[in-house]
ROFI-681864 format. One line per field, with one value per residue (C-alpha): x, y, z; residue in one letter; chain. Coordinates in Angstrom, 1 decimal, decimal comma. Layout:
N
u: [X/...];
v: [Y/...];
w: [Z/...];
resn: [a/...];
chain: [A/...];
***
This chain:
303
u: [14,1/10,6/9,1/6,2/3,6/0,2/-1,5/-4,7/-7,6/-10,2/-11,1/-9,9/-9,8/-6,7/-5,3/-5,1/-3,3/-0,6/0,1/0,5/2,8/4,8/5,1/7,4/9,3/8,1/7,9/5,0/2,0/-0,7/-4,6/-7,9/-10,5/-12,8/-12,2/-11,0/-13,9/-16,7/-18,0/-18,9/-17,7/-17,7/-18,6/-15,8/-15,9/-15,4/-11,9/-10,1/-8,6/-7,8/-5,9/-4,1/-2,8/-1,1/0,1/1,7/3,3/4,6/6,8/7,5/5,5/4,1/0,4/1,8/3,7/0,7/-1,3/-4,7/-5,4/-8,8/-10,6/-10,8/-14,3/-14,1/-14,2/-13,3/-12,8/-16,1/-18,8/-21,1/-22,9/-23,9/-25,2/-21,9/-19,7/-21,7/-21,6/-17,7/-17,3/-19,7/-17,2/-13,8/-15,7/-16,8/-13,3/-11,5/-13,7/-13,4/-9,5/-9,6/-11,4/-8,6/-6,2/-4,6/-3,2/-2,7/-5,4/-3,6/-6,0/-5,7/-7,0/-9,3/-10,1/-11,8/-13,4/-14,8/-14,6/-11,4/-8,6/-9,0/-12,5/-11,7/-8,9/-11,7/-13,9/-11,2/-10,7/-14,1/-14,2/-11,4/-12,7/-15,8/-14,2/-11,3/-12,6/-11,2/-11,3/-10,1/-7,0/-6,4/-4,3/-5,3/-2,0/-2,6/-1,1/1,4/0,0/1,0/-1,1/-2,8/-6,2/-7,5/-5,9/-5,4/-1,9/0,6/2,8/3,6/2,4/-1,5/-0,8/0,7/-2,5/-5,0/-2,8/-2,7/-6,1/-7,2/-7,9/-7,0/-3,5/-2,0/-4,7/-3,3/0,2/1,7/2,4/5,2/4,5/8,1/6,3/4,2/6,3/9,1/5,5/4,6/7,7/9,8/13,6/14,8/18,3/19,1/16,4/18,3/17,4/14,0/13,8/14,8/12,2/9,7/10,9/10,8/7,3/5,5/7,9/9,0/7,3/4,1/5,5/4,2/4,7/6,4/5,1/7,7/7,8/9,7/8,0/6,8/7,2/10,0/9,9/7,1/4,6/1,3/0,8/0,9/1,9/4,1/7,0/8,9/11,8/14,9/12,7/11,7/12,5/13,6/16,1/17,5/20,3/18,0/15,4/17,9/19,0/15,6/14,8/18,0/17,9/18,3/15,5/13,1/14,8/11,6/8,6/7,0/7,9/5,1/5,8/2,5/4,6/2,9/2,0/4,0/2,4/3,1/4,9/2,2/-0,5/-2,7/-2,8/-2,3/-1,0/0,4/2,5/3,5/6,9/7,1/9,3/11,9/11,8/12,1/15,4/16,7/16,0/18,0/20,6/21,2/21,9/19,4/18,7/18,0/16,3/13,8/10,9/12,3/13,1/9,3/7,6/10,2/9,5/5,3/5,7/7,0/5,5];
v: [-4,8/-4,8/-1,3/1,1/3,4/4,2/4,6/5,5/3,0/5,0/5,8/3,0/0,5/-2,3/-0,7/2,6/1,7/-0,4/2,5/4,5/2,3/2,2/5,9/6,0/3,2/0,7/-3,1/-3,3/-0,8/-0,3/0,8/1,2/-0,8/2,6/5,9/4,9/6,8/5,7/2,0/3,6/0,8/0,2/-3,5/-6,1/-5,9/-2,7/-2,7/-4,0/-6,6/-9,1/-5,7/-4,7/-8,4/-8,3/-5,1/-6,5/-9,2/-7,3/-5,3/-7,5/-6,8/-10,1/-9,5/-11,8/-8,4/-6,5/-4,6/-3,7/-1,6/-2,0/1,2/3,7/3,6/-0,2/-0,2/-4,2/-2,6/-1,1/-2,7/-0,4/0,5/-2,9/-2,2/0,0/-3,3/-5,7/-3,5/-3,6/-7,1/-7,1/-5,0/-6,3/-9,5/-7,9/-5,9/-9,7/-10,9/-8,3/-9,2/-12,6/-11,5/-9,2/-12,6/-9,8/-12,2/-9,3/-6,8/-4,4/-3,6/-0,9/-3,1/-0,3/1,8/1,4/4,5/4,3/0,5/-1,2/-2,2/-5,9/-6,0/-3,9/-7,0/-9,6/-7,8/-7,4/-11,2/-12,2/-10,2/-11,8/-15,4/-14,4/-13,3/-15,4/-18,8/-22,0/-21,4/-18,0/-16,7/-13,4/-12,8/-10,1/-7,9/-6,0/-3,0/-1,6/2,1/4,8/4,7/8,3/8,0/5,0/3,1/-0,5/-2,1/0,0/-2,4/-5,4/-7,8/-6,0/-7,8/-10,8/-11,3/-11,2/-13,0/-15,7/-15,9/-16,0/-19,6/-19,8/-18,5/-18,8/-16,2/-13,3/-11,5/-8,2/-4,8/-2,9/1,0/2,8/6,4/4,1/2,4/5,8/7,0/4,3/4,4/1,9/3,1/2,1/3,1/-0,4/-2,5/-5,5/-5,1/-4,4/-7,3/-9,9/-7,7/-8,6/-12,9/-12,8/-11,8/-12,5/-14,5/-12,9/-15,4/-13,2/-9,9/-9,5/-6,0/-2,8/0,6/3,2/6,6/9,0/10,5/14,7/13,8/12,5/9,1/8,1/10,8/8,9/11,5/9,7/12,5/11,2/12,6/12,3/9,9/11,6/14,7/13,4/12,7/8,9/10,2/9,3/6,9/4,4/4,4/2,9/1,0/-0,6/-0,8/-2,9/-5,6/-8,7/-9,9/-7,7/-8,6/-10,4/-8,2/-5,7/-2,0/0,5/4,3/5,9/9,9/13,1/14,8/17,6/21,3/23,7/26,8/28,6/29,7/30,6/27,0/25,0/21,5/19,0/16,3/12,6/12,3/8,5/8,3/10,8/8,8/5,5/6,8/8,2/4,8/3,0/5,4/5,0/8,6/11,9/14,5/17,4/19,7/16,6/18,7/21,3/18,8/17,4/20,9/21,3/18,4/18,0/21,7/20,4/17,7];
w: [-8,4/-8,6/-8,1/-8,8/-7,1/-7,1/-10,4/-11,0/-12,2/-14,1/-17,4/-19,3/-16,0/-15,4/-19,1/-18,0/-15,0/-16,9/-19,5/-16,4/-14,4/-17,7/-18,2/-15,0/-15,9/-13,1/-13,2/-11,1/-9,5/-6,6/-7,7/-6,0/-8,2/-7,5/-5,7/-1,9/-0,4/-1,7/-3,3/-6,8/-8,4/-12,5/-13,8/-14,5/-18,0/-18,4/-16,7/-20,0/-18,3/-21,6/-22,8/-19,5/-19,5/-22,9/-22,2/-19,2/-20,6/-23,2/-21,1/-18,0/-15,8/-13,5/-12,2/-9,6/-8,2/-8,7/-5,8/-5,2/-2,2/-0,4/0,4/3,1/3,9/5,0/8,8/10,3/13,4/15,0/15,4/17,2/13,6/13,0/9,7/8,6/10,1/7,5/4,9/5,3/5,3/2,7/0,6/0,9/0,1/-3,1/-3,8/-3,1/-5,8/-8,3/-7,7/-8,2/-11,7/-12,8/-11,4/-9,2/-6,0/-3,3/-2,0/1,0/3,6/6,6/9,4/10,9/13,8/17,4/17,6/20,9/21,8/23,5/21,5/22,6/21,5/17,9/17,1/18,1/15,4/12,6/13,1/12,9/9,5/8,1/8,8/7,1/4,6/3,6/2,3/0,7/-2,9/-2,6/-4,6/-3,1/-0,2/1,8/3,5/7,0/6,7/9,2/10,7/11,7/15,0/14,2/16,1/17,1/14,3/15,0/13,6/14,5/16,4/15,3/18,0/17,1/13,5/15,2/16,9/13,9/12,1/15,0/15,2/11,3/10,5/6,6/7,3/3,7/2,9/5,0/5,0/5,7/4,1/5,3/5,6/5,8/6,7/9,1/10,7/12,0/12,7/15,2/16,7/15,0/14,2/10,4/10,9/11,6/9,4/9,6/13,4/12,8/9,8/12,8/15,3/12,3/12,1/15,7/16,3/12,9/10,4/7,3/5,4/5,9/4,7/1,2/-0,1/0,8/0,9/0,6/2,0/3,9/6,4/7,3/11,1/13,4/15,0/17,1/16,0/15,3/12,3/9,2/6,4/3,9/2,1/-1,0/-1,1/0,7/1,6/5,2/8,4/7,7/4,9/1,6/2,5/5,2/2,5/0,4/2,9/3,1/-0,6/-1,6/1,3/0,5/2,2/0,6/-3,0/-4,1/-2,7/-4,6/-3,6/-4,0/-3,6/-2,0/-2,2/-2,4/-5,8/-6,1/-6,7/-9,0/-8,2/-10,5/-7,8/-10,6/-11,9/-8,8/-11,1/-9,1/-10,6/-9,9/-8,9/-9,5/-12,6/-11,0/-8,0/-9,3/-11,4/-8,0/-6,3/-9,0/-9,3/-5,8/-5,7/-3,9/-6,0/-4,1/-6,9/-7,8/-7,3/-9,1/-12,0/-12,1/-12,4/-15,3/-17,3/-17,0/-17,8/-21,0/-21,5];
resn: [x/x/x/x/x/x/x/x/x/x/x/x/x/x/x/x/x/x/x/x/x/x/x/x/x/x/x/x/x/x/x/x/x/x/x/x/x/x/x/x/x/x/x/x/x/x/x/x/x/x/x/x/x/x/x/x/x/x/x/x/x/x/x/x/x/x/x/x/x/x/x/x/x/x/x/x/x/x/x/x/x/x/x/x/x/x/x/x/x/x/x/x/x/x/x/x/x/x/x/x/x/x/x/x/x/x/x/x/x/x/x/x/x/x/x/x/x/x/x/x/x/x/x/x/x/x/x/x/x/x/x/x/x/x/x/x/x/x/x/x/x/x/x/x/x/x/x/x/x/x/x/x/x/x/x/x/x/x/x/x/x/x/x/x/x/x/x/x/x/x/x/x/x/x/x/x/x/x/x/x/x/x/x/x/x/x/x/x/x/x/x/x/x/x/x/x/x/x/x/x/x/x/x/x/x/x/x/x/x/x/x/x/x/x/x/x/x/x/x/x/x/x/x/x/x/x/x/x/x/x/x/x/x/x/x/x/x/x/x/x/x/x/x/x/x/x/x/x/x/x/x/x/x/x/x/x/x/x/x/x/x/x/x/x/x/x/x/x/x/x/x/x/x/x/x/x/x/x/x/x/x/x/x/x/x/x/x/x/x/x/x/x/x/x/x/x/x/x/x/x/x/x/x];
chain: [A/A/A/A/A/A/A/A/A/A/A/A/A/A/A/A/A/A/A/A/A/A/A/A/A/A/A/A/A/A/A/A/A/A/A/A/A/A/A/A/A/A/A/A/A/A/A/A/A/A/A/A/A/A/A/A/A/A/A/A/A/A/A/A/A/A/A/A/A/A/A/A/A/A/A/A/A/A/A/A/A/A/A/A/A/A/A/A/A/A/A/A/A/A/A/A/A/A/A/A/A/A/A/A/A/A/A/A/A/A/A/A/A/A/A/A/A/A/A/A/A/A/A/A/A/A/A/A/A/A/A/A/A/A/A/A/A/A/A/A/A/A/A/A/A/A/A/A/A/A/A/A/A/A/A/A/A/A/A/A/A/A/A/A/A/A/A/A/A/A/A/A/A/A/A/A/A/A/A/A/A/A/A/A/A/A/A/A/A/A/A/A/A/A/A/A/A/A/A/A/A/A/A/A/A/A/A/A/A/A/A/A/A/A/A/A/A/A/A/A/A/A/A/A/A/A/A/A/A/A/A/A/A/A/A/A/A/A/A/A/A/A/A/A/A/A/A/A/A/A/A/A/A/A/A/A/A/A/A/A/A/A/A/A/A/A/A/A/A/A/A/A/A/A/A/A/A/A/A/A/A/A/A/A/A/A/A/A/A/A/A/A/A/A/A/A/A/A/A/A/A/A/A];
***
Protein backbone atom coordinates (compact mmCIF):
# COMPACT_ATOMS: atom_id res chain seq x y z
CA UNK A 1 0.00 0.00 0.00
CA UNK A 2 1.33 3.13 -0.53
CA UNK A 3 0.17 5.69 2.06
CA UNK A 4 0.96 8.97 3.93
CA UNK A 5 -0.46 12.40 4.82
CA UNK A 6 0.37 15.79 4.90
CA UNK A 7 3.72 16.81 6.35
CA UNK A 8 4.98 19.92 6.76
CA UNK A 9 7.84 21.50 4.47
CA UNK A 10 9.77 24.11 6.53
CA UNK A 11 12.71 24.44 8.46
CA UNK A 12 14.89 22.00 7.00
CA UNK A 13 12.78 21.93 3.45
CA UNK A 14 12.15 18.33 1.30
CA UNK A 15 14.45 16.67 4.48
CA UNK A 16 12.32 17.70 6.98
CA UNK A 17 9.33 16.57 5.29
CA UNK A 18 10.83 12.97 4.69
CA UNK A 19 11.95 12.58 8.44
CA UNK A 20 8.37 13.51 9.06
CA UNK A 21 6.65 11.17 6.71
CA UNK A 22 8.89 8.54 8.31
CA UNK A 23 7.97 9.25 11.96
CA UNK A 24 4.41 7.87 11.11
CA UNK A 25 5.55 5.11 9.32
CA UNK A 26 4.25 6.08 5.70
CA UNK A 27 5.73 5.08 2.40
CA UNK A 28 4.89 8.25 0.72
CA UNK A 29 3.56 12.10 1.81
CA UNK A 30 1.82 15.41 0.53
CA UNK A 31 3.66 19.14 1.19
CA UNK A 32 3.08 22.73 0.27
CA UNK A 33 6.51 23.96 -1.08
CA UNK A 34 5.61 27.31 1.23
CA UNK A 35 2.68 28.19 3.57
CA UNK A 36 -0.76 27.63 1.26
CA UNK A 37 -1.75 31.19 1.85
CA UNK A 38 0.74 33.20 0.84
CA UNK A 39 3.74 32.87 -2.02
CA UNK A 40 6.62 33.39 0.71
CA UNK A 41 8.62 31.02 -0.95
CA UNK A 42 12.43 29.93 0.21
CA UNK A 43 15.07 29.37 -2.69
CA UNK A 44 15.62 25.87 -4.21
CA UNK A 45 18.70 25.25 -2.67
CA UNK A 46 17.83 25.64 0.46
CA UNK A 47 15.17 22.75 0.40
CA UNK A 48 17.92 19.98 0.99
CA UNK A 49 16.81 18.15 -1.77
CA UNK A 50 20.33 15.94 -2.45
CA UNK A 51 19.64 14.95 1.45
CA UNK A 52 15.73 14.33 1.28
CA UNK A 53 16.63 12.00 -1.77
CA UNK A 54 18.98 9.67 0.04
CA UNK A 55 16.91 9.64 2.79
CA UNK A 56 14.19 8.48 0.68
CA UNK A 57 15.87 5.84 -0.91
CA UNK A 58 17.02 4.59 2.08
CA UNK A 59 13.83 3.68 3.40
CA UNK A 60 11.57 3.10 0.35
CA UNK A 61 10.03 5.63 -0.36
CA UNK A 62 9.61 6.47 -4.42
CA UNK A 63 9.43 10.37 -5.19
CA UNK A 64 7.45 8.95 -8.00
CA UNK A 65 4.50 8.59 -5.18
CA UNK A 66 5.26 11.83 -3.85
CA UNK A 67 2.74 14.91 -3.80
CA UNK A 68 2.97 18.48 -3.83
CA UNK A 69 -0.13 20.44 -3.38
CA UNK A 70 -0.44 23.89 -5.01
CA UNK A 71 -1.66 26.66 -2.82
CA UNK A 72 -4.86 28.22 -1.77
CA UNK A 73 -4.37 31.65 -2.86
CA UNK A 74 -4.08 30.51 -6.65
CA UNK A 75 -7.45 31.48 -8.25
CA UNK A 76 -7.68 29.82 -12.22
CA UNK A 77 -11.13 30.51 -12.06
CA UNK A 78 -11.95 34.37 -11.98
CA UNK A 79 -10.89 36.53 -14.03
CA UNK A 80 -12.50 39.77 -13.16
CA UNK A 81 -9.07 40.82 -11.24
CA UNK A 82 -7.03 40.61 -14.21
CA UNK A 83 -3.89 41.25 -12.41
CA UNK A 84 -4.78 38.59 -9.44
CA UNK A 85 -5.73 35.92 -12.62
CA UNK A 86 -1.93 36.46 -14.03
CA UNK A 87 -0.46 36.44 -11.02
CA UNK A 88 -2.06 32.96 -10.48
CA UNK A 89 -0.94 31.45 -13.57
CA UNK A 90 2.09 33.09 -12.97
CA UNK A 91 2.48 30.92 -9.73
CA UNK A 92 1.44 27.47 -10.37
CA UNK A 93 3.86 28.10 -13.24
CA UNK A 94 6.50 28.83 -10.67
CA UNK A 95 5.28 26.03 -7.96
CA UNK A 96 5.42 23.39 -11.26
CA UNK A 97 8.87 24.43 -11.73
CA UNK A 98 10.10 24.36 -8.31
CA UNK A 99 8.68 20.69 -8.58
CA UNK A 100 10.27 19.64 -11.44
CA UNK A 101 13.61 20.82 -9.40
CA UNK A 102 12.82 18.65 -6.35
CA UNK A 103 11.96 15.68 -9.44
CA UNK A 104 8.52 15.56 -7.57
CA UNK A 105 6.13 14.33 -10.80
CA UNK A 106 2.59 15.36 -9.26
CA UNK A 107 1.46 18.93 -8.06
CA UNK A 108 -2.61 18.65 -6.86
CA UNK A 109 -4.32 21.68 -7.59
CA UNK A 110 -8.01 22.87 -6.33
CA UNK A 111 -9.33 24.14 -9.68
CA UNK A 112 -10.85 27.41 -8.26
CA UNK A 113 -13.84 29.45 -7.71
CA UNK A 114 -16.28 31.75 -9.91
CA UNK A 115 -17.01 34.21 -7.48
CA UNK A 116 -19.44 36.16 -9.37
CA UNK A 117 -19.01 35.09 -13.01
CA UNK A 118 -20.98 31.93 -14.63
CA UNK A 119 -19.80 28.60 -14.24
CA UNK A 120 -19.40 28.15 -18.05
CA UNK A 121 -17.18 31.11 -18.34
CA UNK A 122 -15.03 30.17 -14.82
CA UNK A 123 -14.16 26.46 -16.68
CA UNK A 124 -13.21 28.50 -19.98
CA UNK A 125 -10.78 30.45 -17.73
CA UNK A 126 -9.36 27.41 -15.68
CA UNK A 127 -8.67 25.91 -19.22
CA UNK A 128 -7.02 28.72 -20.57
CA UNK A 129 -4.62 28.68 -17.45
CA UNK A 130 -3.83 25.23 -17.82
CA UNK A 131 -2.81 25.50 -21.51
CA UNK A 132 -0.61 28.32 -20.52
CA UNK A 133 0.72 26.59 -18.17
CA UNK A 134 1.40 23.07 -19.08
CA UNK A 135 4.05 22.90 -21.82
CA UNK A 136 6.11 20.30 -23.75
CA UNK A 137 9.12 19.73 -21.80
CA UNK A 138 7.24 19.71 -18.64
CA UNK A 139 7.59 16.81 -16.07
CA UNK A 140 4.98 17.52 -13.69
CA UNK A 141 1.51 16.47 -13.91
CA UNK A 142 -0.83 18.72 -12.56
CA UNK A 143 -4.13 16.67 -10.65
CA UNK A 144 -7.69 18.58 -10.55
CA UNK A 145 -8.96 18.05 -7.39
CA UNK A 146 -12.44 16.71 -6.68
CA UNK A 147 -14.48 19.45 -4.31
CA UNK A 148 -16.60 19.59 -2.13
CA UNK A 149 -18.83 22.32 -3.93
CA UNK A 150 -18.83 24.73 -0.74
CA UNK A 151 -19.26 28.24 -2.43
CA UNK A 152 -18.68 28.73 -5.72
CA UNK A 153 -16.05 26.04 -6.01
CA UNK A 154 -15.70 24.71 -9.42
CA UNK A 155 -15.08 20.69 -9.62
CA UNK A 156 -17.38 19.19 -7.63
CA UNK A 157 -18.95 16.87 -10.13
CA UNK A 158 -17.22 14.91 -12.18
CA UNK A 159 -18.45 15.96 -15.65
CA UNK A 160 -17.00 19.87 -14.45
CA UNK A 161 -13.39 17.87 -14.47
CA UNK A 162 -14.38 16.02 -17.51
CA UNK A 163 -14.67 19.18 -19.25
CA UNK A 164 -11.21 20.79 -18.46
CA UNK A 165 -9.75 17.82 -18.87
CA UNK A 166 -11.40 17.65 -22.43
CA UNK A 167 -10.38 20.76 -23.35
CA UNK A 168 -6.59 20.85 -22.06
CA UNK A 169 -4.46 20.21 -25.08
CA UNK A 170 -1.27 18.42 -23.48
CA UNK A 171 -3.43 15.70 -21.94
CA UNK A 172 -0.61 13.46 -20.47
CA UNK A 173 0.12 16.56 -18.33
CA UNK A 174 -3.25 16.57 -16.27
CA UNK A 175 -4.96 13.93 -14.10
CA UNK A 176 -7.19 13.68 -11.15
CA UNK A 177 -7.18 13.67 -7.35
CA UNK A 178 -9.78 11.92 -5.61
CA UNK A 179 -11.14 13.78 -2.30
CA UNK A 180 -13.09 11.02 -0.08
CA UNK A 181 -14.57 14.02 2.36
CA UNK A 182 -15.16 15.84 -1.09
CA UNK A 183 -16.69 13.73 -2.88
CA UNK A 184 -19.89 12.45 0.21
CA UNK A 185 -19.74 16.37 0.32
CA UNK A 186 -20.78 16.92 -3.32
CA UNK A 187 -23.09 14.42 -3.26
CA UNK A 188 -21.48 11.28 -4.43
CA UNK A 189 -22.45 7.97 -2.33
CA UNK A 190 -19.12 5.69 -1.36
CA UNK A 191 -21.00 2.90 -0.06
CA UNK A 192 -20.75 1.27 -3.37
CA UNK A 193 -17.18 2.63 -4.77
CA UNK A 194 -16.96 0.03 -7.24
CA UNK A 195 -20.15 1.87 -8.54
CA UNK A 196 -18.74 5.00 -8.33
CA UNK A 197 -15.12 3.71 -9.75
CA UNK A 198 -17.24 2.63 -13.08
CA UNK A 199 -19.27 6.32 -12.61
CA UNK A 200 -15.53 7.64 -12.68
CA UNK A 201 -14.27 5.17 -16.20
CA UNK A 202 -17.43 6.15 -17.66
CA UNK A 203 -17.17 9.79 -17.59
CA UNK A 204 -13.32 10.49 -17.20
CA UNK A 205 -11.23 7.05 -17.48
CA UNK A 206 -9.42 5.86 -14.59
CA UNK A 207 -6.36 6.20 -16.37
CA UNK A 208 -6.48 10.03 -15.18
CA UNK A 209 -7.00 9.36 -11.53
CA UNK A 210 -3.60 9.89 -9.96
CA UNK A 211 -3.86 10.21 -6.19
CA UNK A 212 -6.24 9.77 -3.40
CA UNK A 213 -7.11 12.04 -0.66
CA UNK A 214 -8.49 10.32 2.32
CA UNK A 215 -10.90 11.62 4.75
CA UNK A 216 -14.05 10.96 6.44
CA UNK A 217 -16.17 13.58 6.50
CA UNK A 218 -18.06 16.19 9.60
CA UNK A 219 -21.20 16.44 7.33
CA UNK A 220 -23.70 13.97 5.79
CA UNK A 221 -23.96 13.41 2.07
CA UNK A 222 -24.55 16.20 -0.22
CA UNK A 223 -23.64 19.08 2.10
CA UNK A 224 -21.33 21.33 0.08
CA UNK A 225 -19.35 21.94 3.57
CA UNK A 226 -16.07 20.54 3.24
CA UNK A 227 -14.93 19.87 7.12
CA UNK A 228 -12.91 16.87 7.35
CA UNK A 229 -12.84 14.19 9.91
CA UNK A 230 -10.59 11.62 11.33
CA UNK A 231 -10.65 8.14 9.71
CA UNK A 232 -13.84 6.28 11.11
CA UNK A 233 -14.88 9.43 13.09
CA UNK A 234 -17.33 10.82 10.19
CA UNK A 235 -20.18 10.58 8.39
CA UNK A 236 -18.64 8.25 5.59
CA UNK A 237 -17.39 5.71 8.31
CA UNK A 238 -14.73 3.35 9.15
CA UNK A 239 -15.56 0.26 7.14
CA UNK A 240 -16.36 2.18 3.37
CA UNK A 241 -13.10 4.05 3.97
CA UNK A 242 -11.59 0.79 3.95
CA UNK A 243 -13.45 -0.23 1.47
CA UNK A 244 -12.07 2.45 -0.66
CA UNK A 245 -8.45 2.31 0.53
CA UNK A 246 -7.92 -1.52 -0.29
CA UNK A 247 -9.54 -1.52 -3.95
CA UNK A 248 -7.85 -3.01 -6.27
CA UNK A 249 -8.10 -0.47 -8.65
CA UNK A 250 -6.62 2.07 -6.45
CA UNK A 251 -3.69 -0.56 -5.41
CA UNK A 252 -1.03 1.61 -7.21
CA UNK A 253 -2.03 5.36 -6.31
CA UNK A 254 -0.65 7.17 -3.61
CA UNK A 255 -3.13 7.64 -0.57
CA UNK A 256 -2.72 10.92 1.23
CA UNK A 257 -4.59 11.45 4.58
CA UNK A 258 -5.46 15.41 4.78
CA UNK A 259 -7.32 14.64 8.83
CA UNK A 260 -7.62 17.07 11.51
CA UNK A 261 -4.90 17.63 14.17
CA UNK A 262 -6.27 16.62 17.22
CA UNK A 263 -6.43 19.01 20.40
CA UNK A 264 -5.52 18.57 23.66
CA UNK A 265 -7.82 18.07 26.38
CA UNK A 266 -5.51 20.59 28.47
CA UNK A 267 -7.31 24.02 27.81
CA UNK A 268 -4.50 25.69 29.35
CA UNK A 269 -2.05 24.38 26.73
CA UNK A 270 -4.26 23.98 23.69
CA UNK A 271 -1.56 21.28 21.78
CA UNK A 272 -2.84 19.64 18.96
CA UNK A 273 -1.34 16.54 17.62
CA UNK A 274 -1.03 14.70 14.20
CA UNK A 275 -2.98 11.66 14.15
CA UNK A 276 -1.26 10.20 11.05
CA UNK A 277 0.84 7.44 12.57
CA UNK A 278 -2.21 6.06 14.67
CA UNK A 279 -4.12 6.29 11.57
CA UNK A 280 -2.01 4.71 9.24
CA UNK A 281 -1.71 1.54 11.89
CA UNK A 282 -5.55 1.51 11.95
CA UNK A 283 -5.68 1.61 8.15
CA UNK A 284 -3.36 -1.43 8.02
CA UNK A 285 -4.74 -3.25 10.73
CA UNK A 286 -7.93 -3.07 9.02
CA UNK A 287 -9.47 -2.60 12.38
CA UNK A 288 -11.29 1.06 14.08
CA UNK A 289 -10.12 2.08 17.10
CA UNK A 290 -12.50 4.03 18.78
CA UNK A 291 -10.25 5.68 21.68
CA UNK A 292 -7.60 6.86 18.84
CA UNK A 293 -7.86 10.23 19.91
CA UNK A 294 -7.61 9.34 23.28
CA UNK A 295 -4.39 7.17 22.36
CA UNK A 296 -2.62 10.25 20.49
CA UNK A 297 -3.00 12.80 23.39
CA UNK A 298 -1.42 9.83 25.43
CA UNK A 299 1.60 9.18 23.49
CA UNK A 300 2.80 12.94 22.23
CA UNK A 301 2.11 13.57 26.01
CA UNK A 302 4.95 11.22 26.39
CA UNK A 303 6.85 11.72 23.93
Amino acid sequence: MIIGSHVSFSRDGLLGSVKEALSYNANTFMFYTGAPQNTIRKPIDALNIIAAKKLMQENDIDINNVICHAPYIINLANNLDEKKYDFSIYFLAQEIKRCEEMHVKYIVLHPGSSVGIERSIALDNIVFALNKILKNDSSVTILLETMAGKGTEIGCTLEEIKYLIANVAKKELIGVCLDTCHLNDAGYDLKDFDAFLQTFDTVIGLNYLKCLHLNDSKNPLNSHKDRHANIGFGQIGFDTLINIIYNEKLANIPKILETPYIGDTDEDKKRIYPPYKFEIAMIKDKKFNPNMLNDIRAYYKDN
